[in-house]
C-alpha positions in Angstrom: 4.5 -10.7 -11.3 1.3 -11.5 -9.5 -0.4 -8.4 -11.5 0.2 -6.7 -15.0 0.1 -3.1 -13.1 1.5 -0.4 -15.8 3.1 3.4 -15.7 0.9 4.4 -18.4 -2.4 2.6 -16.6 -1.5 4.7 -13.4 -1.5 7.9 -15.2 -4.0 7.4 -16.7 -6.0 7.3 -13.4 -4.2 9.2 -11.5 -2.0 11.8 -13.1 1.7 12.4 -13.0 1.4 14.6 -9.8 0.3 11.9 -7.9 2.8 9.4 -8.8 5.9 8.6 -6.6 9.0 7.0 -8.4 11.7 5.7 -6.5 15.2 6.0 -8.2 17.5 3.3 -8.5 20.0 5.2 -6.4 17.9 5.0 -3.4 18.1 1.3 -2.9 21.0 -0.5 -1.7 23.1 -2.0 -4.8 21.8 -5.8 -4.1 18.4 -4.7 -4.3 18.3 -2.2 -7.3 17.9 -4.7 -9.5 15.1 -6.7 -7.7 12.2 -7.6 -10.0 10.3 -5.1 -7.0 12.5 -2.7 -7.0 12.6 -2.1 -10.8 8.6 -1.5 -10.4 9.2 0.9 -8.3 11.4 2.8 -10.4 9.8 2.8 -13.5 5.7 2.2 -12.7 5.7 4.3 -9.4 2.9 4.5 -6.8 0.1 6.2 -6.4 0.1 8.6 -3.2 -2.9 8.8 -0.9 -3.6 5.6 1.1 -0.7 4.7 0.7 2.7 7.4 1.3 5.8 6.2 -0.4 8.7 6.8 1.6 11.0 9.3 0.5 14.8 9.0 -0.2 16.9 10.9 2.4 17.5 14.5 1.1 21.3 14.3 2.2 22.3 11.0 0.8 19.2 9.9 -1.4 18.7 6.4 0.2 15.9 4.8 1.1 15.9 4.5 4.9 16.7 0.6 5.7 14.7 -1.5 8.3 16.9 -1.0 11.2 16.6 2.9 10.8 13.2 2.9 11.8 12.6 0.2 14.4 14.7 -2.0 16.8 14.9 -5.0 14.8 15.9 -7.3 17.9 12.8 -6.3 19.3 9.9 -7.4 16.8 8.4 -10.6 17.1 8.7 -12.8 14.4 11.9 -11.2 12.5 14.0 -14.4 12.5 11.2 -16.1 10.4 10.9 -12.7 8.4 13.8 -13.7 6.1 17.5 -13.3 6.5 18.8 -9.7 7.3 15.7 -8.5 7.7 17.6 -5.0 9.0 18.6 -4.3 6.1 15.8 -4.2 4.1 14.8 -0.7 2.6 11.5 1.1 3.2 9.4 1.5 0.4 6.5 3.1 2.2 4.1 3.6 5.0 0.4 2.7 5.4 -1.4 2.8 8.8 1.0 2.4 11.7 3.3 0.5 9.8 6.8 0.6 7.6 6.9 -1.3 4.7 9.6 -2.8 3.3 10.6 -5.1 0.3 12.5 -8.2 1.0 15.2 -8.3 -2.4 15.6 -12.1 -2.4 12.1 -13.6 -1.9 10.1 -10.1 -3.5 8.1 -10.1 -0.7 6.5 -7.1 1.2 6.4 -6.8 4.7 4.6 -4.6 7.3 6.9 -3.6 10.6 4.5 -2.3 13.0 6.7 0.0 14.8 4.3 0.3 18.2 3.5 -3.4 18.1 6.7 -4.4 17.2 5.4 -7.3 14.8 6.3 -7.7 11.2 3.9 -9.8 8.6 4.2 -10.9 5.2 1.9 -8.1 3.5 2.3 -9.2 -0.3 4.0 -12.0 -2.2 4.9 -9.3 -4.6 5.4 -5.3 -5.7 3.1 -5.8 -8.7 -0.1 -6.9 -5.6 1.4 -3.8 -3.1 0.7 -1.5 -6.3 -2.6 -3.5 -7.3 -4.4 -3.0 -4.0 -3.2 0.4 -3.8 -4.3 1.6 -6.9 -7.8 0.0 -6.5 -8.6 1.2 -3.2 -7.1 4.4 -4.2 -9.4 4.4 -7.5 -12.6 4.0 -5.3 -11.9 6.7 -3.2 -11.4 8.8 -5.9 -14.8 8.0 -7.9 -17.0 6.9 -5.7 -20.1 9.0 -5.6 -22.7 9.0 -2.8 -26.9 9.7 -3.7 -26.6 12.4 -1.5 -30.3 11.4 -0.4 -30.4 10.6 3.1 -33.4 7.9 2.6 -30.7 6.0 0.2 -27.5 6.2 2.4 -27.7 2.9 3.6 -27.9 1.9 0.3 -25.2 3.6 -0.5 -23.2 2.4 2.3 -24.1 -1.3 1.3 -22.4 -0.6 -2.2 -19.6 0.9 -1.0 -19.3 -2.3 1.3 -19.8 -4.3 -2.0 -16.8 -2.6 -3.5 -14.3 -2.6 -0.5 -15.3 -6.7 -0.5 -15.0 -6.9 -4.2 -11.0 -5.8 -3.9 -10.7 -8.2 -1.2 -11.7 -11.5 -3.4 -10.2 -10.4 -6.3 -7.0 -9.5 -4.9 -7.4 -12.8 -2.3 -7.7 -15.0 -5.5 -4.2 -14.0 -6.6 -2.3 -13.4 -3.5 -4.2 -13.5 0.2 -1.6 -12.1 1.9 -3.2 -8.4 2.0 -6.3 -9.8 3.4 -5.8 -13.0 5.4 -7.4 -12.0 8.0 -9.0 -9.2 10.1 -5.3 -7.8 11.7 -3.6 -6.7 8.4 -3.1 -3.0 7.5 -5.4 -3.6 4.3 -8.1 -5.0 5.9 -8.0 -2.3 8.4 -8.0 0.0 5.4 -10.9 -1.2 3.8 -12.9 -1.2 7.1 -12.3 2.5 7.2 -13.0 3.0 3.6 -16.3 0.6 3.6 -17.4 2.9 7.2 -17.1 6.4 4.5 -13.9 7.1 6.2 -10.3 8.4 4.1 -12.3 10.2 1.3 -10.4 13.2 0.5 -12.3 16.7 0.6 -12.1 17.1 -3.4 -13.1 13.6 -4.1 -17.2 13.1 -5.2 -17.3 11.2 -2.0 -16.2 13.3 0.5 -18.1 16.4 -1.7 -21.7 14.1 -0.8 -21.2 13.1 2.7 -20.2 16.2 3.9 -21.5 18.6 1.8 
């Protein structure tokens, strides 16, 4: 694992309410036991930027690849890895379905509209890293509230988005490579005072 992310580090921050855990009965048997998959089940993910997909109520799986966008029709899926299809989703972020690949680790955004797919992380441990540090600053960072200081503000907020991309580039630069991914669209949003929800300190000083 590319990060030492924890169940009881999550709770901590985040409570158990807002904590999705995938059962092993939702993956398909050759990946249930995938170094990713076993995060899944037992640290969980954080819900808010990120949405973790949901197991089918009728027959508890995971949704694969091929359920949610014609595979022969994204660019790029022959260099994706082998069987690409049948990959299950683990989540959604932006316009895009993510899904773990069982025999690299790897996590890859499938832009349905686009119909692209792109390495997203080298591993689980960096998908639940990011998440849980974007996630963090939208739940605790405060504005002055002073008009005369909100550009100040704005330029520490910028700070902190920047700050998760180096650290997080350091140890896998997949989530930020460049400009396109679905992360660095994230944290454009986040650095512009955008996705703060209405009960977070944020949201409470820019809008009153």
């Amino acid at each position: 694992m590319l990060f030492d992310v924890t169940r009881s580090e999550l709770v901590r921050l985040f409570g158990e309410d807002r904590l999705v855990v995938l059962p092993a009965t939702a993956f398909p048997p050759a990946t249930a036991d995938s170094e990713g998959a076993r995060l899944l089940q037992t640290v969980g993910v954080p819900t808010g930027t990120l949405w973790p997909r949901v197991p089918d109520e009728d027959d508890g799986l995971l949704p694969l690849v091929q359920d949610v966008v014609d595979v022969e029709d994204v660019e790029g899926v022959e260099d994706a890895g082998e069987g690409a299809g049948g990959w299950p989703v683990i989540g959604w972020l932006l316009n895009a379905h993510l899904a773990l690949d069982p025999a690299s680790g790897k996590v890859h955004a499938f832009d349905a509209d686009e119909e692209t797919v792109r390495e997203l992380h080298t591993d689980v441990s960096s998908l639940l890293q990011v998440t849980l540090r974007f996630q963090r600053l939208l739940d605790e960072f405060t504005f002055s509230g002073d008009d005369g200081d909100e550009e100040a503000d704005f330029e520490r907020l910028e700070r902190e988005v920047e700050r998760i991309r180096q650290e997080t580039h350091s140890s896998d630069p997949l989530p930020f490579q460049d400009d396109e991914t679905v992360w660095s669209v994230v944290g454009e949003e986040i650095a512009a005072g955008q996705r703060f929800r209405g009960d977070s300190p944020g949201a409470r000083s820019l809008h009153g």
